[in-house]
Each structure stands twice: as structure tokens, then as C-alpha cells.
DRENSEGU-867216 format. One record per residue (C-alpha): x negated, y negated, z negated. Coordinates in Angstrom, 2 decimals. Layout:
u_v_w
X_Y_Z
...
This chain:
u_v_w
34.42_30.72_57.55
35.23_28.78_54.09
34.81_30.79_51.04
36.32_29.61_48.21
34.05_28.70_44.66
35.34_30.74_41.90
34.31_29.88_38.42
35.22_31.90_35.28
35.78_30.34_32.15
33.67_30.99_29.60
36.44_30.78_26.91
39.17_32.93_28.24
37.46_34.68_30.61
40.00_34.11_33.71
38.68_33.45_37.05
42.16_31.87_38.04
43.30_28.00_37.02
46.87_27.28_36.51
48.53_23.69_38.36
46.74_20.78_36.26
44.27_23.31_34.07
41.32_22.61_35.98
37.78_23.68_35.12
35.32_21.52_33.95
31.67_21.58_32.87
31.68_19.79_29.60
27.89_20.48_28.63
24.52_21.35_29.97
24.81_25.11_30.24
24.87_26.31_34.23
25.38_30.15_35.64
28.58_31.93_33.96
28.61_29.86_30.88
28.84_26.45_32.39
32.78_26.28_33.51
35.73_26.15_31.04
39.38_25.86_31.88
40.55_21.83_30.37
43.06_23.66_28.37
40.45_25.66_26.96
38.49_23.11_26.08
41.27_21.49_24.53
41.62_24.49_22.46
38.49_25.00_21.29
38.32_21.30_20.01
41.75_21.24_17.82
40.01_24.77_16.29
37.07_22.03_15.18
39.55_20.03_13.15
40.91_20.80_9.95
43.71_18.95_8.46
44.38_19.59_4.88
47.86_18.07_3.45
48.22_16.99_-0.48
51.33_14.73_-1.77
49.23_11.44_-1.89
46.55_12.19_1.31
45.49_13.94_4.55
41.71_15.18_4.57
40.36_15.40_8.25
37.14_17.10_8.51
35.83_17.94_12.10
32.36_20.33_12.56
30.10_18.42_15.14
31.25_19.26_18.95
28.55_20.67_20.48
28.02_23.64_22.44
26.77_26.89_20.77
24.47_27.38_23.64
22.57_24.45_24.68
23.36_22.53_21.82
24.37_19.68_24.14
């Protein structure tokens, strides 16, 4: 009998994956922490990017992407 691998995602916490959100393991972490959904991921890197707008500029300024566990 196949059992299905379920994975939870660290970010959202859902066990389920929507048509073309897949998980992935984007770091070095393993157990609960290591799968995240791709849109998750996505997420959590735009939140790492701030855009500030003047009249003669745009600032980007992005905090290093690592993970807050392993530091990977």
C-alpha cells in the first residue's frame, strides 16, 4: 500500500498544496521546518524588499535572505 508524503509548510502552516504551489526546501533546515509552499516563499521574499518612492528616485533596500533557523 502507497502512502502519500505530506509536508506542512512552515510559513502558512497548511499541509495541502494548491495546482502549481508546490513545496520546496529552500534551505538546510529538515523535520517540520524544512518544507515551504513556492508561493510562500515568494511571499516571504517581497516582505524582504522595501521600495521607498520620492519625485526624483526609488530606494531599494533588501535584508539578507537567509533563513532564521539555520542561517543558510
Amino acid at each position: 500500500m502507497d502512502q502519500k508524503e505530506t509536508h506542512t509548510c512552515r510559513i502558512c502552516l497548511d499541509e495541502e498544496s494548491e495546482e502549481g504551489d508546490f513545496f520546496v526546501s529552500p534551505c538546510k533546515c529538515s523535520g517540520t521546518a524544512e518544507f515551504v509552499h513556492f508561493n510562500c516563499l515568494k511571499y516571504w521574499i517581497d516582505k524582504k524588499i522595501k521600495l521607498t518612492h520620492t519625485k526624483h528616485a526609488t530606494t531599494i533596500v533588501w535584508e539578507k535572505l537567509q533563513c532564521e533557523i539555520c542561517k543558510f
